[in-house]
N, C-alpha and C positions, 0 to 999 in steps of 0.2 A: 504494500500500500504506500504510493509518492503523496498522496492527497486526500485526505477524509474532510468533509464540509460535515459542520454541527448547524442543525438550523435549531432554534431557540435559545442560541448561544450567550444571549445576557438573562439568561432566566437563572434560578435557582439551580436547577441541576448543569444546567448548562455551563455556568459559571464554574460548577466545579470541576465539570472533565473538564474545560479549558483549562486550570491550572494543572490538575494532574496528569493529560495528557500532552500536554505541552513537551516535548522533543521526542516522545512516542512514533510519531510520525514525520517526516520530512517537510510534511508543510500541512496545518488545521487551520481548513479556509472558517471562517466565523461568518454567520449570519444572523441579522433580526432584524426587526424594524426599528427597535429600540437601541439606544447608545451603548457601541460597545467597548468603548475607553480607546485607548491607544492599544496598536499592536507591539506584542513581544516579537521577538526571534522566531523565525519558524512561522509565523502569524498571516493570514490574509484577510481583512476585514472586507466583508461587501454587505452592506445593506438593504435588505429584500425584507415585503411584506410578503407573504404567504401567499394572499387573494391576487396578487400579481404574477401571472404566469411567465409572465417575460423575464418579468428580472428575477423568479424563480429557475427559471434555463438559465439565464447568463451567470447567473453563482453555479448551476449544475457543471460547467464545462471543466472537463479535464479532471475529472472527480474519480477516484475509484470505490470510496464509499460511501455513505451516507448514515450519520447519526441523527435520525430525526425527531428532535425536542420538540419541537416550534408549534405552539398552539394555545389557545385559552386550558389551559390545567386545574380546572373547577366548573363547577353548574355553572351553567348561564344561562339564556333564551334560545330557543330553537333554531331563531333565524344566524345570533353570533356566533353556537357554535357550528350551522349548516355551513357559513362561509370562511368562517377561518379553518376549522376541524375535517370537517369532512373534505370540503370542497379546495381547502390548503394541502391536505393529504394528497388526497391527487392532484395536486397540480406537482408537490414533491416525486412521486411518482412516476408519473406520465413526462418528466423532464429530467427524470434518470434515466428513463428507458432513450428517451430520443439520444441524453447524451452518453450511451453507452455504460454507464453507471456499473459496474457490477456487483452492487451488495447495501441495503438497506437496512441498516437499526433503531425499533421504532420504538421509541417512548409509548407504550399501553399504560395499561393501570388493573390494578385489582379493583375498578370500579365496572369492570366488565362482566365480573361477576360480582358484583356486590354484595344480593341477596340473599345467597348462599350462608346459610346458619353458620356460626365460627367452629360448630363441632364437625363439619363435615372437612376434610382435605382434597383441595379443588387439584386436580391434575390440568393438562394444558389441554384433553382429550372431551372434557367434562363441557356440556352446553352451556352458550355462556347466560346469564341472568344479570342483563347490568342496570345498574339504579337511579341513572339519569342519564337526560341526552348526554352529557359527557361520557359517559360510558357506552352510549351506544356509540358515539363517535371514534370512539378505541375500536368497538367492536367492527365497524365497518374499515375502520383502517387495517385489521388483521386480516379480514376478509377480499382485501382491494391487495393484501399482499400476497397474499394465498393466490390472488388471481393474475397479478403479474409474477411471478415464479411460476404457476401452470405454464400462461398463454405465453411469456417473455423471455421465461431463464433468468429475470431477477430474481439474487437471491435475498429472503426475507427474513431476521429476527426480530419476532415481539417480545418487547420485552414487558412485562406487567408490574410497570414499580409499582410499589404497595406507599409506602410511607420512607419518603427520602428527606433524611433529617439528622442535623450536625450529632444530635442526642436521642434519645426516645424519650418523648414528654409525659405519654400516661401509658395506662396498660393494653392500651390496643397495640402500642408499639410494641411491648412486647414482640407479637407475631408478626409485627409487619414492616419492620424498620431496616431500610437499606442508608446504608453506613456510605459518608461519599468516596472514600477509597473502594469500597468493595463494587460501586456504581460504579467506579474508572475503570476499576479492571474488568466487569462484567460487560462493557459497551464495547470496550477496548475490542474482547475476545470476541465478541459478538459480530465486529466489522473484519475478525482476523483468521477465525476457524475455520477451516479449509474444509469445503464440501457441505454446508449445511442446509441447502436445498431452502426448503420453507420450516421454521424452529417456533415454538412460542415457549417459553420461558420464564420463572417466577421473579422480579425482581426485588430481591431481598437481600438479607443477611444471610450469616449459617443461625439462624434462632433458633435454640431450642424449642421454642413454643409454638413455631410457625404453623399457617392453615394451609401454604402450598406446598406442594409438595418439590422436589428439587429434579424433577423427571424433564432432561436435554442437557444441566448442566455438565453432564460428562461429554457431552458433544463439541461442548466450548471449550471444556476445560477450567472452566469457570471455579475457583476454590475461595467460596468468599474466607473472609479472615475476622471477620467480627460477629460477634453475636447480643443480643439486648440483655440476653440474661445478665449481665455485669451490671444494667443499670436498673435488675428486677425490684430492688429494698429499698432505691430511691422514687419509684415511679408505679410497681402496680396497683398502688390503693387511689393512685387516678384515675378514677372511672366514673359512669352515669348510674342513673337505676338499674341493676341489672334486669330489672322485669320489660324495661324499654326494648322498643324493634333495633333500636339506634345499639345498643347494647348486646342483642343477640347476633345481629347479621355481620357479615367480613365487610360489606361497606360505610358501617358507622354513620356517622350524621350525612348522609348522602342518601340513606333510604328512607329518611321523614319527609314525608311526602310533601309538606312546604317549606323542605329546604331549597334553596332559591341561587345560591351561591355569590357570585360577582351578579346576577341578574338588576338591574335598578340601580347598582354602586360604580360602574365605569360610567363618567363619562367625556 
């Protein structure tokens, strides 16, 4: 790999493989619509909205893979996320395939299957049940990858971050907290594993507590290195009612059904 483009590249996660993957590769082209500081070493900054397909091709060129963050990353309204989520997906997509692109890794979410009770352990094979339009908007992007790997030969990893976070804050982290080194190296491997066709994959830690199960990671090679239980005596008596739906299901305040997210607060 001469060149990996990160699109969401000044978001929270994004921010962090840009530190940690920084001389990984030969050259980490950076994209977003938002400001993305000065470039380091090794650095190419281009700034591309998503809903723009053009200047989504002109960051594609000369790319051989693709880390793709870039999106609203909470609930929102149908129509913000049909045009940035969905409809920014493929425009991602459809401008790797024209530019030859050979391998895309795709920021999902454990909000694909939200609903899914915490006692049950979701594998990647399991249909998905996701808990809002931002979840179906993962769901149609794993599905749009699935479909350019059939139709194209793009190759696709999903990745389903759960909860990517410096610390684990309450006890859902527990099960669901991916650590941002263990994020670097799990994208990293994700753009670099030789032969992985079409992969979906749980994005987490090694947690002992976890609801997914760790079924491709031998594919990647992927050995996360942190686990939450270290920070189980400071954080699991962080929780809600347990009798609440918010409390039972792996999607957390995502499956109350007037949660509304960034909806009314961007403007």
């Amino acid at each position: 790999m001469q060149r990996v483009l990160i699109t969401g590249a000044a978001g929270e996660v994004g921010s962090a493989l840009r530190e940690h993957l920084r001389g990984r590769f030969p050259v980490l082209r950076l994209t977003d619509q938002r400001d993305l500081g000065g470039a380091h070493s090794g650095e190419e900054l281009m700034p591309a909205d998503l809903t723009d397909f053009d200047a989504v091709l002109k960051a594609m060129q000369d790319v051989d893979a693709v880390i793709h963050l870039g999106g609203i990353a909470n609930e929102h309204t149908h129509e913000r996320i049909r045009d940035v989520n969905i409809d920014g997906t493929y425009h991602v997509l459809e401008a790797a395939r024209q530019a030859g692109v050979k391998r895309i890794a795709f920021a999902s979410s454990i909000h694909t299957v939200g609903f899914y009770p915490r006692s049950d352990t979701i594998s990647p094979d399991m249909p998905v049940r996701p808990d809002t339009h931002y979840g179906v908007s993962k769901v149609y992007g794993e599905a749009l990858g699935r479909m350019y790997w059939e139709r194209y030969g793009l190759e696709f990893v999903s990745v389903r971050i759960c909860s990517f976070q410096a610390e684990p804050k309450d006890a859902r982290h527990l099960s669901t907290w991916l650590s941002p080194r263990d994020a670097a190296q799990l994208f990293e491997k994700a753009v670099t594993a030789p032969d992985v066709g079409f992969l979906i994959v749980a994005g987490i830690s090694g947690n002992t507590r976890r609801w997914m199960s760790p079924e491709g990671w031998d594919v990647l090679g992927y050995e996360p290195q942190d686990d939450a239980e270290h920070f189980a005596g400071q954080v699991e008596h962080l929780h809600g009612d347990p009798q609440a739906l918010t409390e039972q299901r792996q999607g957390g305040i995502f499956v109350d059904s007037s949660y509304t997210g960034l909806a009314g607060k961007e403007h």
